[in-house]
Residue frames as a rotation matrix with the C-alpha (Angstrom) as fourth column:
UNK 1
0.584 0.812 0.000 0.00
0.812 -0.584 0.000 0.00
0.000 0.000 -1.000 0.00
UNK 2
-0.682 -0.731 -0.016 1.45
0.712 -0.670 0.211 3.29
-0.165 0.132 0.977 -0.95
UNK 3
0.320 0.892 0.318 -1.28
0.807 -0.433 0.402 6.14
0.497 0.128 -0.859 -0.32
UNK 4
-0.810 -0.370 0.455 -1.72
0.006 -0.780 -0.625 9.61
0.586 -0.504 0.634 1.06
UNK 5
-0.237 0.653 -0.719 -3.85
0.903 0.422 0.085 9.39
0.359 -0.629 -0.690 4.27
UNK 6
0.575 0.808 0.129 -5.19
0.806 -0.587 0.081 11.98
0.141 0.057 -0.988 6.39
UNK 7
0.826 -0.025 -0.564 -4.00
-0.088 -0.992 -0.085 15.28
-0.557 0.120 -0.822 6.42
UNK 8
0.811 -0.515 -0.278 -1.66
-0.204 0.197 -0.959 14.02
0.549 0.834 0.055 3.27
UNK 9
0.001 -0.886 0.464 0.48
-0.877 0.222 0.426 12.12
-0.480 -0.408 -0.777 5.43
UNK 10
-0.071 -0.053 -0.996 2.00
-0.907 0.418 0.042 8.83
0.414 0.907 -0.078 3.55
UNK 11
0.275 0.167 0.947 1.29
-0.879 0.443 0.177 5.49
-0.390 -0.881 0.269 4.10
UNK 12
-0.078 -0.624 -0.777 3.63
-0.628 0.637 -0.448 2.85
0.774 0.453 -0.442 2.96
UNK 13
-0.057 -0.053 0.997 3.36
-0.827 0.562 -0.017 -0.64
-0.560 -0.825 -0.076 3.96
UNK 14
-0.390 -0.107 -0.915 3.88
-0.623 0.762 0.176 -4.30
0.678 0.639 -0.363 2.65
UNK 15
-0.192 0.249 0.949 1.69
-0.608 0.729 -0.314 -7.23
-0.771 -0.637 0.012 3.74
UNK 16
-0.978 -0.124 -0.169 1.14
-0.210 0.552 0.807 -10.18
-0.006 0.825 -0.565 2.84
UNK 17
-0.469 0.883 -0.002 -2.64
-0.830 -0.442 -0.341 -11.61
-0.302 -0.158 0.940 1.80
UNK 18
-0.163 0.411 0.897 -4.43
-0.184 0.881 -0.437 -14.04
-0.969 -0.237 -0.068 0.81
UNK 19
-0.714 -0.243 0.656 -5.25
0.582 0.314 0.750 -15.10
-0.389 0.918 -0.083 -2.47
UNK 20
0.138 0.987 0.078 -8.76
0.990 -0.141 0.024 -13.87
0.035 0.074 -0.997 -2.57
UNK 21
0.121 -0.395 -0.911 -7.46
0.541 -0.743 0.394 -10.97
-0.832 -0.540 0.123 -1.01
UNK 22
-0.654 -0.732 -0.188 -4.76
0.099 -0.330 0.939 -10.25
-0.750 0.596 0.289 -3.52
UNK 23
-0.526 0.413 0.743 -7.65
0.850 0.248 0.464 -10.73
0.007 0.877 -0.481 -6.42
UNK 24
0.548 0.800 -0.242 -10.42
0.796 -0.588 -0.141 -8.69
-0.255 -0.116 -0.960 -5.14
UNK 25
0.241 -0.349 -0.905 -7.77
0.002 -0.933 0.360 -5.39
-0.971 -0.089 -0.224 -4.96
UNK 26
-0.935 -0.351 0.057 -6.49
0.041 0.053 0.998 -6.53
-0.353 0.935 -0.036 -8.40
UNK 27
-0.298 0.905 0.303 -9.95
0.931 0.205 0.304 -6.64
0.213 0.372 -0.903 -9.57
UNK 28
0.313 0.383 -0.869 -10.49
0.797 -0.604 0.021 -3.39
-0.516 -0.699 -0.495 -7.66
UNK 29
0.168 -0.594 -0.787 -7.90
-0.071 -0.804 0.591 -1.91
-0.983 -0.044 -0.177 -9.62
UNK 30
-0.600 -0.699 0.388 -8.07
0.506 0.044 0.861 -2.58
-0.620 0.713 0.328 -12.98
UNK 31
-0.025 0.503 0.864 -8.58
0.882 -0.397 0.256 -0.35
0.471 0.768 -0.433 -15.54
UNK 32
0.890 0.230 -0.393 -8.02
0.414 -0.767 0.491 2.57
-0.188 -0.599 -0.778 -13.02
UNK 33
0.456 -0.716 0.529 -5.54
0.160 -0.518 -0.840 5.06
0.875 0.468 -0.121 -13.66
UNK 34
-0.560 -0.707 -0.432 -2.98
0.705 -0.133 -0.696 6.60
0.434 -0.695 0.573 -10.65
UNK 35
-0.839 0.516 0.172 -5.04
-0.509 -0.635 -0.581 8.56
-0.190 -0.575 0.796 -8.20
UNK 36
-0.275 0.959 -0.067 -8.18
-0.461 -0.071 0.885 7.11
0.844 0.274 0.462 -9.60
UNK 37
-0.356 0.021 0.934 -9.82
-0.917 0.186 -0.354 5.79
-0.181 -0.982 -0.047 -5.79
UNK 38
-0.990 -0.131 0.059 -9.28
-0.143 0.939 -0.314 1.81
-0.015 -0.319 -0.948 -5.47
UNK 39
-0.784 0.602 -0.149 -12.86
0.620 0.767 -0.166 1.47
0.014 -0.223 -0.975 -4.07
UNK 40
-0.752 0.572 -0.327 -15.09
-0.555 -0.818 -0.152 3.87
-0.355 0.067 0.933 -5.68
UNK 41
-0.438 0.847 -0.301 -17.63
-0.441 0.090 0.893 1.40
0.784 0.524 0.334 -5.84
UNK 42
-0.543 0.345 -0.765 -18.14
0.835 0.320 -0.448 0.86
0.091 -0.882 -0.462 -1.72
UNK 43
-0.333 0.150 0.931 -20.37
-0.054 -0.989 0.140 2.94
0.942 -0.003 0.337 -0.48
UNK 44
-0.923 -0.212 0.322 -20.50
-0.306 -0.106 -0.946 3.75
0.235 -0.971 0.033 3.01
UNK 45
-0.122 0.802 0.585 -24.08
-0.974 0.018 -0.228 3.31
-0.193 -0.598 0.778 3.71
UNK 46
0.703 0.237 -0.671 -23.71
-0.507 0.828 -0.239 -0.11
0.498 0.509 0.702 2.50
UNK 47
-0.473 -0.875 -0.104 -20.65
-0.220 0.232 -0.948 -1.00
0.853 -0.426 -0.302 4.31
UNK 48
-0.773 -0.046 0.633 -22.24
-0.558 -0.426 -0.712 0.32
0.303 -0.904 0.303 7.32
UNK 49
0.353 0.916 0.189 -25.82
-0.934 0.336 0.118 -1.71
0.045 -0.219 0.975 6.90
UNK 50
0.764 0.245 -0.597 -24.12
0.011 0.920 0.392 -4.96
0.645 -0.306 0.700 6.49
UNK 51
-0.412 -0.824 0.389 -21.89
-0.110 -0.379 -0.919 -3.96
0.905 -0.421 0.065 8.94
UNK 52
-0.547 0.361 0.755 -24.73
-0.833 -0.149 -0.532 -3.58
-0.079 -0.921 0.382 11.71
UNK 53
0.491 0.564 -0.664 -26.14
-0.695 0.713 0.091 -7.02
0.525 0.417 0.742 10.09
UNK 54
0.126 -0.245 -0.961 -23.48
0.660 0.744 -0.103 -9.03
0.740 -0.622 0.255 11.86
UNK 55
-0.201 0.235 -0.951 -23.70
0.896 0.437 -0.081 -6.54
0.397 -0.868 -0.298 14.82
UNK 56
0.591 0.798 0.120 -26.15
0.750 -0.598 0.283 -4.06
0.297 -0.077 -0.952 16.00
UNK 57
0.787 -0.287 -0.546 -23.93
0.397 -0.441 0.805 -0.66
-0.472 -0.850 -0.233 16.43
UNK 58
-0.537 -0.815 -0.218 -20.85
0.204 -0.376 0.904 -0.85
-0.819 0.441 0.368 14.39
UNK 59
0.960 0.278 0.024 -19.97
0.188 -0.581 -0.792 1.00
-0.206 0.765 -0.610 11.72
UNK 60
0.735 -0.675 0.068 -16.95
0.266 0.195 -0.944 1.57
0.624 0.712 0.322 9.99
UNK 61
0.561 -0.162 0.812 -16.37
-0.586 -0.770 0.251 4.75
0.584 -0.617 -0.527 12.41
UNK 62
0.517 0.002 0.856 -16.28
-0.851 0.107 0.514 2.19
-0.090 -0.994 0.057 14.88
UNK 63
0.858 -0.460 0.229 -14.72
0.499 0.853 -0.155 -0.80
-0.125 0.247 0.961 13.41
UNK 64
0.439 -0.837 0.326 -11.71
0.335 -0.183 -0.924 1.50
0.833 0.515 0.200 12.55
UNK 65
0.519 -0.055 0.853 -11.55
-0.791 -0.409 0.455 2.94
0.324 -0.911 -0.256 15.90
UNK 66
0.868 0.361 0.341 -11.52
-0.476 0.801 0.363 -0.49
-0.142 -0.477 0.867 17.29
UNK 67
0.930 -0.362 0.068 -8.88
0.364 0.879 -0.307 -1.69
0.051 0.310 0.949 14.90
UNK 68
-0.077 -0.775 0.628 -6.28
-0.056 -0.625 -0.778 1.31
0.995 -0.095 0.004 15.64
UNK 69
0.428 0.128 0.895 -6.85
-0.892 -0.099 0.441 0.64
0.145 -0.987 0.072 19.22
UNK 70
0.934 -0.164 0.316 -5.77
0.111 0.978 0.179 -2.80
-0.339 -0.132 0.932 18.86
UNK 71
0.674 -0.621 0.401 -3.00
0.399 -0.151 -0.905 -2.10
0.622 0.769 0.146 16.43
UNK 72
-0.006 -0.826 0.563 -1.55
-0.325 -0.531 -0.782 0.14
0.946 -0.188 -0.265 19.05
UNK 73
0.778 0.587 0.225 -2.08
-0.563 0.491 0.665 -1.89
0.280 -0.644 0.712 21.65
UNK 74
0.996 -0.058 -0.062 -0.04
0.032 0.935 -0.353 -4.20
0.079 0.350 0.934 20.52
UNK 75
0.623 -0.696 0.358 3.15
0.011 -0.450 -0.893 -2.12
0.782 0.560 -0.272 19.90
């Protein structure tokens, strides 16, 4: 991943993925140009509904929260 995040700060990172993984983003990404956004076809209120489908409450908001709390946890 090689992106500008918020307030245009970079974010550079290698991981590794699954296959599936690795497809879907390749699939995500083709036919897009440089800058063009990866996942302009999520949309948030969709995320967010089957989001509260497996549990009443979250939302991205809150799933990212969650997962940068852990993340630094960890450190």
């Amino acid at each position: 991943f090689d992106f500008l995040g918020k307030d245009s700060i970079r974010y550079f990172n290698t991981v590794e993925v699954l296959p599936p993984v690795y497809k879907a983003i390749g699939d995500f990404g083709s036919g897009k140009k440089e800058g063009d956004d990866l996942f302009d076809k999520l949309d948030t209120s969709k995320l967010n509904a089957h989001l509260k489908e497996l549990m009443p409450g979250l939302t991205a908001k809150v799933f990212r929260t969650y997962n940068a709390s852990e993340t630094l946890d960890r450190l």
